[in-house]
C-alpha positions in Angstrom: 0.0 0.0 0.0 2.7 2.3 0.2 2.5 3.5 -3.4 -1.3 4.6 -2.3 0.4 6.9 0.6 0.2 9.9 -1.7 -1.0 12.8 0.3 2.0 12.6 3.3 2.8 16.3 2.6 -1.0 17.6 2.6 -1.5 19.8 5.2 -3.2 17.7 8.1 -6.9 19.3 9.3 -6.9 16.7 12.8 -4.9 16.3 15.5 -4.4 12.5 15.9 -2.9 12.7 19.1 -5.8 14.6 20.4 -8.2 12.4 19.0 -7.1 9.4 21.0 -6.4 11.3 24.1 -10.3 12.3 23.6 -10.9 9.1 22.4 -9.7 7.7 25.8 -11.3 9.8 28.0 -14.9 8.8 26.7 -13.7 5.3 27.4 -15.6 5.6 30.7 -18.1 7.2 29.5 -22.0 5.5 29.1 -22.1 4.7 25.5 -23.8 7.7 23.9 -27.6 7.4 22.2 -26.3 8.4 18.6 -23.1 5.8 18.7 -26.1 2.9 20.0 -28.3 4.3 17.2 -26.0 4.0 14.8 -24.4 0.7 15.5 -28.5 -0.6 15.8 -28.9 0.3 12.8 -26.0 -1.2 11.3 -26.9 -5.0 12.8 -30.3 -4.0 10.9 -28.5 -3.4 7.7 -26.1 -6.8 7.9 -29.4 -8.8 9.0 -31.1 -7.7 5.8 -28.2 -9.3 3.7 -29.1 -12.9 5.2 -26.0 -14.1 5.3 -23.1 -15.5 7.1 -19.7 -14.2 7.6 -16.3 -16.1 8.3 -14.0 -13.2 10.0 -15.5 -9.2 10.7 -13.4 -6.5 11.3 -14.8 -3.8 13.8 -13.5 -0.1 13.3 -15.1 2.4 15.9 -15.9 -0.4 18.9 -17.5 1.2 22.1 -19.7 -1.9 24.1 -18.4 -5.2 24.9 -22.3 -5.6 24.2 -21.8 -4.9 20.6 -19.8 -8.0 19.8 -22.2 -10.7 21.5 -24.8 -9.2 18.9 -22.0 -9.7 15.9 -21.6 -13.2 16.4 -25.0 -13.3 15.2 -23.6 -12.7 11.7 -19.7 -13.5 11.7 -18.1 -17.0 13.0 -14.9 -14.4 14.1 -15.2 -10.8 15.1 -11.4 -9.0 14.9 -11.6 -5.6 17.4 -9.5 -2.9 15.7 -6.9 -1.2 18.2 -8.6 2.1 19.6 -5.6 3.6 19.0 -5.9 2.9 15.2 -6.1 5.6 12.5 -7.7 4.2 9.5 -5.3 6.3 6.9 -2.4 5.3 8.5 -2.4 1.5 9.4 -0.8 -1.9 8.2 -4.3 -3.8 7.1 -3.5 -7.6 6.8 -4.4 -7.9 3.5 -7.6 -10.1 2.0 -8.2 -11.4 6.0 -12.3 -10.2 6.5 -15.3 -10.7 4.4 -17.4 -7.8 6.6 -16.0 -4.9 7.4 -18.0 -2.6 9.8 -16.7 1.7 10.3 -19.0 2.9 13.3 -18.5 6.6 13.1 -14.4 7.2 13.2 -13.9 7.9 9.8 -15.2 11.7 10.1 -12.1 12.5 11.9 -9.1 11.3 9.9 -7.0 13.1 7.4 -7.1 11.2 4.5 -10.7 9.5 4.0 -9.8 8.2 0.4 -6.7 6.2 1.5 -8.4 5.0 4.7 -10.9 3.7 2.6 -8.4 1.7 0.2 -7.0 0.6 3.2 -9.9 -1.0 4.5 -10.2 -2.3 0.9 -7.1 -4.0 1.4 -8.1 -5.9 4.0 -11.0 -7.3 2.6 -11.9 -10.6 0.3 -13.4 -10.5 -2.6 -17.3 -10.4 -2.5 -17.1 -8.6 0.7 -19.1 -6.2 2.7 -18.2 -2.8 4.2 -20.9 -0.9 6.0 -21.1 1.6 8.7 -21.8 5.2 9.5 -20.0 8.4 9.1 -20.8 11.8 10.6 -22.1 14.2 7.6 -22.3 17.7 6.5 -25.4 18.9 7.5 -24.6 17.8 11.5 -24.6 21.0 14.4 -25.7 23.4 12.7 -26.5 25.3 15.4 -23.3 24.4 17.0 -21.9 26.6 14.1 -23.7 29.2 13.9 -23.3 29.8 17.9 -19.6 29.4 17.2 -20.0 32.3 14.2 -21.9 34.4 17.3 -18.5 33.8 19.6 -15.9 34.9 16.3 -17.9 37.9 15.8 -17.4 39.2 19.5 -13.9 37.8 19.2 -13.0 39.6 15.9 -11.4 37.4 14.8 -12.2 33.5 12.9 -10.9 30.2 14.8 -11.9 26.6 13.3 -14.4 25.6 15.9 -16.8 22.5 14.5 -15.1 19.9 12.0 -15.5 20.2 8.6 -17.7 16.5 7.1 -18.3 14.9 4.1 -21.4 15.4 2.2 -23.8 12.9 1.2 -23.6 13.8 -2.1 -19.4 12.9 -2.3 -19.1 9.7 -0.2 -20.7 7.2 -2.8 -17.8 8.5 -5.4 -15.2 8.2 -2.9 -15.9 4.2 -2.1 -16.0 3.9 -6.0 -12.5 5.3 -6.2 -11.5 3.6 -3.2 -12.1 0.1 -5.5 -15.7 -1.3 -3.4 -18.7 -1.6 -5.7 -22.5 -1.0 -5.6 -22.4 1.9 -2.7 -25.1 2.3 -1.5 -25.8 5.6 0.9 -28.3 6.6 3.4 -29.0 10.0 5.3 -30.0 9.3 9.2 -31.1 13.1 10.3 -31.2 13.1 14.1 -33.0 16.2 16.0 -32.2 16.3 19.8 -33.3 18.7 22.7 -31.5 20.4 24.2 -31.9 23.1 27.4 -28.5 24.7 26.6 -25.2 24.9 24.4 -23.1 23.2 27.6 -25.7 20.5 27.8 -24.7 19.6 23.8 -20.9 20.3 24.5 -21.0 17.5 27.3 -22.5 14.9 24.9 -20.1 15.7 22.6 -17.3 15.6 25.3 -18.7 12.1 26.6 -19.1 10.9 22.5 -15.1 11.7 21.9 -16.0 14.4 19.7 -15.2 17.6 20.6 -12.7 19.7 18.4 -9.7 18.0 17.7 -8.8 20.7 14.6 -5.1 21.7 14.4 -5.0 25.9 15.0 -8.3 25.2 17.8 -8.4 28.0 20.0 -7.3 27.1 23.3 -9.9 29.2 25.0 -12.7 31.3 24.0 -13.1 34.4 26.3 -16.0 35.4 27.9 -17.4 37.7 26.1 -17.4 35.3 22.6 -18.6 32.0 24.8 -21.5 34.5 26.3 -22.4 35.5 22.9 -22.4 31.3 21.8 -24.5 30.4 24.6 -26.8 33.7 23.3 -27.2 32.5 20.0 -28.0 29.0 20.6 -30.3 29.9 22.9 -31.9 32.2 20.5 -33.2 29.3 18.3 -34.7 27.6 20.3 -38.5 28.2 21.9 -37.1 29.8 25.1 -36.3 26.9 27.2 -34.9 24.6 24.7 -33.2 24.4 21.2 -32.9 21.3 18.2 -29.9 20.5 17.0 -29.4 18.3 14.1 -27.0 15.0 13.6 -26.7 13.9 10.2 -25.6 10.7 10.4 -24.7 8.8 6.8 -25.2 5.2 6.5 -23.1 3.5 3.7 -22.7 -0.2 2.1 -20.7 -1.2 -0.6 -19.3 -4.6 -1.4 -15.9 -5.5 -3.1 -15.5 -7.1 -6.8 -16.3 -10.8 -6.5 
């Protein structure tokens, strides 16, 4: 794979080693709603296919729970290091016929190479499915962000840029799996304040991890956040969206 290593000297938007300090930390954390929503909906997908797998690999794993269900499908189920980052990892090549990504590959540098890598790993006639975080999710998160930049003067890369919907079925093609297949998940949760969403972020492993993050915000700017998000909501509480994107695609047989 190392002739696929082609973007080394693009400028890197994440901070991997922030990612798995953050990563760690929500270790002890209750596994969030969205990350049981998402894996749920992904033993629904693999279900539908009605058949039986010889050796999964598991990219994103929260709850011991999760595998039990998994050896529903698969007669092995291979845990990826937590550690892992998916464009940068030494796949053993052809091992799994099922592949599942639960919601990790939003926060990598290079989403076409992880991709190939995972391709790598596969068989022929195999199955990758999973979820990915998408364009449309916290938008209110932003625009309360915008608020804090304005008072600040100045612009600071707050909320991480995602992949639209639109753009991740080309990717797997170029990546070498066949047939994608995408589906958009749009979540709307409560909530009674902007520090009530940061701590489910903070407890999901998903708060910013962007290289040139602002260290702090100042009072004044996180006043003005807390302001704005209030502002859209119906006085007590506000809706913010998670757009979650559901994908399957299968390698050449």
């Amino acid at each position: 794979m190392e002739g696929q290593r082609t973007s080394a000297c693009m400028p890197k938007l994440f901070d991997m080693k922030q990612r798995a300090l953050r990563r760690r930390r929500a270790e002890g954390q209750p596994v969030s709603f969205l990350h049981q929503r998402v894996f749920e909906d992904i033993v629904e997908r693999v279900a539908h296919f009605g058949r039986r797998f010889e050796r999964a690999l598991v990219i994103g794993y929260r709850d011991p729970e999760w595998l039990a269900a998994l050896h529903a499908f698969a007669d092995r189920v291979d845990v990826a290091d937590p550690e892992l980052v998916e464009d940068d990892w030494e796949p053993s090549h052809g091992a799994f016929d099922l592949a599942l990504s639960l919601g990790t590959l939003d926060t990598i540098n290079d989403l076409l190479l992880a991709l190939r890598l995972i391709r790598c790993a596969m068989r022929s006639d195999g199955l990758l499915i999973g979820a990915i975080s998408g364009g449309d999710t916290l938008p209110r998160l932003r625009a309360a962000m915008r608020a804090a930049d304005a008072v600040a003067g100045a612009a600071a890369p707050h909320v991480h840029p995602r992949i639209e919907a639109s753009a991740l079925s080309p990717l797997l093609d170029a990546a070498g799996f066949v047939n994608p297949v995408v589906d958009v998940d749009r979540v709307a949760v409560s909530y009674p304040s902007l520090e009530r969403l940061v701590g489910d972020l903070r407890g999901m492993g998903a708060t910013n991890i962007l290289h040139g993050r602002p260290r702090f915000i100042g009072k004044a700017a996180r006043a003005a956040a807390i302001e704005a998000f209030a502002q859209v909501g119906d006085g007590s509480r506000a809706v913010e969206t998670f757009e979650i994107l559901h994908f399957a695609a299968w390698t050449q047989a």
